[in-house]
N, C-alpha and C positions, 0 to 999 in steps of 0.2 A: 904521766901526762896529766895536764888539766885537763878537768873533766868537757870544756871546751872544744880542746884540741881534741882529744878522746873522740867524742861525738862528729869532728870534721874526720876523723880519721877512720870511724866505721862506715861511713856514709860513704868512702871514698873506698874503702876494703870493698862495700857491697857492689858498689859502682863497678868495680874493675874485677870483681866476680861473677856477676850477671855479664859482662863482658865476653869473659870466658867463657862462659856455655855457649854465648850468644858466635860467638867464634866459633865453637866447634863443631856447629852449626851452619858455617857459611856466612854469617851475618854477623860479621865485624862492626862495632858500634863506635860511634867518633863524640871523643869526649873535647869541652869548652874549660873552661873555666868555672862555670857555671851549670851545665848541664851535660848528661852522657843520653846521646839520644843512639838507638839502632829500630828506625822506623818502621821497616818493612818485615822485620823477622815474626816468625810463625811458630816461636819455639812457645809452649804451652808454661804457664806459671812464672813467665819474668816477664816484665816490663817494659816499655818501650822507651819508654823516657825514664830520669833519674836528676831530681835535681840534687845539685851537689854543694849549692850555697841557699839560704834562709831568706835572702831576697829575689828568688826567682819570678818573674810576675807569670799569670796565666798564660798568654800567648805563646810567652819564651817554650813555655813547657809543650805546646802543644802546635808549634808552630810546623814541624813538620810531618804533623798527619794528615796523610791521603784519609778523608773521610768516609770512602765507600772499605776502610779497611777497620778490624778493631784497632783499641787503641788502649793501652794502660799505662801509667803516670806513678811512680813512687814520689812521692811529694815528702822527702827526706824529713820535712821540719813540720809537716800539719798547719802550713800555710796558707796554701792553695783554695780558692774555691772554683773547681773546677762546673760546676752543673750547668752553666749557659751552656758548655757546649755540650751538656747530653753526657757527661760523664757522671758516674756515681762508687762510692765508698765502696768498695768489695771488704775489707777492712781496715782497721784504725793497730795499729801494735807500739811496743816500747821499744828504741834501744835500748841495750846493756850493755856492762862490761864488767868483765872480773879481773884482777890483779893477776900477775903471775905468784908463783906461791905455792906450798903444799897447801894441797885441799884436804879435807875431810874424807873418810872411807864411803865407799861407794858400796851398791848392792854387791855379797860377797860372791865369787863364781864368777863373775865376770871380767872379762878382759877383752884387750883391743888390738886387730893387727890392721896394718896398709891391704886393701883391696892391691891386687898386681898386676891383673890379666882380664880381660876382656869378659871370660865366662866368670869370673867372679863379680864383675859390674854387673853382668846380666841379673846375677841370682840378688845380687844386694839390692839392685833398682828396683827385681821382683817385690823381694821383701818391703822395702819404703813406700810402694806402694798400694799395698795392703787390698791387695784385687782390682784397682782403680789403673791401674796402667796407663799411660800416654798413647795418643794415637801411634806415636812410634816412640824407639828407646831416646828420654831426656840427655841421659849422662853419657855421653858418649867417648870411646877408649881413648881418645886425643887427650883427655882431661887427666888422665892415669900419667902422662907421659909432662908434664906442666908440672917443674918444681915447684910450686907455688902453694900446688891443690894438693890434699892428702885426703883420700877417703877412705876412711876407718869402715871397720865391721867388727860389732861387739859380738862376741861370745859369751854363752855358759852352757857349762858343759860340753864344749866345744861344737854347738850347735849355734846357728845367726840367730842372734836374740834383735838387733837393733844395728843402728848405724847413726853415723853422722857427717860431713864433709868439711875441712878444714882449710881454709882460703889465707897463704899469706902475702900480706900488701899493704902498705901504707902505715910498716909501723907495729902493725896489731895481726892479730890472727881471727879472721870471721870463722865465727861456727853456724853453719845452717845444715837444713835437711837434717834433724837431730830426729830420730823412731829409735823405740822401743815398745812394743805395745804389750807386751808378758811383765815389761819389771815398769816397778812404781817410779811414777816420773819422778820424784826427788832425790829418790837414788840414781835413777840413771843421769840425771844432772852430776850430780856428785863424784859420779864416773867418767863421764863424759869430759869433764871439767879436769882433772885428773889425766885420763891421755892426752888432752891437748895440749895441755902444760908441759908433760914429757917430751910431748912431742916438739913442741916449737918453746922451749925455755927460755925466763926474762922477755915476753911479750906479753903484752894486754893481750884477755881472750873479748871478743865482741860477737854481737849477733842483735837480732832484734825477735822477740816472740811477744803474742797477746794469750789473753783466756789462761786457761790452768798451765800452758807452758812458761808464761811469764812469771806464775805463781812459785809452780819447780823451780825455777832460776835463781830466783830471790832467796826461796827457797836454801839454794845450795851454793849462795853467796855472793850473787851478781850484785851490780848495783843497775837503776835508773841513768838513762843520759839524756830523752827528752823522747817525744813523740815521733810518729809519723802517718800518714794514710797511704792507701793506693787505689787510686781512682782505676775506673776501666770501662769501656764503651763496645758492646759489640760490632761487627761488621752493619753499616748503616745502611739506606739506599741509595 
């Protein structure tokens, strides 16, 4: 793909994966042309809005928020100046994308299977969350059961070292929710990169990370596709 296309096509991968959680959830989200809004959902760490074209203007994006509720905005393209209405940067990150391809070896001892069951999501959610747990469980077993979703659990020594979740749609395969906190991020990139590839062969891998994740990536041979921020407003008066 151009790298054009590429970047309409992870925006739309993430689009229609925050979807999915956002569904498993009860709060199905209804996508435009131009934007995927699920306004009233309560699931912690996605979005309520998503724009999914480069000319979205402010309002569009925020037209259907109840104000006495929070409110967060993925502003796909780093467009947006959201702050008249009391919205602020949570943060700024990169998309990526890596070719399909053999990759490079990864940290050795490690490998990757499919989570299956339900007390497996439990223990891997534990793990990605590294003591911080959600008010209630995020990932819920509806997602195990969605050909689409694949969520790995890295091993070594046949012990959970890490994880990551595999989203495919639009073409491309999205990787988010990538943890390892024992093996060095650029190897677990390099791994990580590695089963995904097995796993979904001849797709683009995409994702978006900032700070030393974006670094790992590059690192272990993603490429740049362009910006993004994600605005977000607590619950007002």
């Amino acid at each position: 793909m151009h790298p054009e296309a590429l970047l309409g096509a992870a925006v739309a991968n993430n689009a229609l994966w925050c979807d999915a959680v956002c569904r498993s959830h009860g709060y199905p989200g209804e996508f435009s042309t131009r934007l995927w809004f699920s306004a009233r959902h309560e699931v912690e760490f996605y979005p309520n809005a998503i724009t999914l074209r480069p000319d979205v203007a402010a309002p569009e994006a925020t037209s259907a928020w109840d104000r006495s509720r929070g409110y967060a905005v993925k502003d796909s393209f780093a467009r947006l100046d959201l702050s008249a209405d009391g919205l602020t940067v949570l943060f700024e990150a990169e998309w990526i994308t890596c070719a399909p391809g053999p990759r490079a070896p990864g940290e050795p001892g490690l490998s990757w299977d499919r989570v299956a069951d339900a007390r497996g999501l439990g223990r891997w959610e534990t793990a990605w969350a590294q003591g911080a747990s959600p008010r209630r469980p995020l990932f819920r077993p509806e997602l195990l059961a969605d050909p689409q979703c694949a969520i790995l659990a890295c091993r070594r020594d046949g012990d959970l070292a890490g994880g990551l979740i595999a989203y495919t749609a639009a073409g491309v395969t999205g990787i988010s929710n990538l943890f390892g906190p024992e093996v060095p991020a650029g190897q677990l990139w390099a791994s990580a990169l590695r089963a995904v590839a097995a796993l979904r062969p001849h797709l683009p891998i995409v994702g978006y990370e900032h700070g030393t994740g974006l670094a790992a990536a590059r690192q272990a041979g993603c490429q740049p596709l362009g910006p993004l921020r994600v605005w977000t407003r607590d619950p007002g008066p």
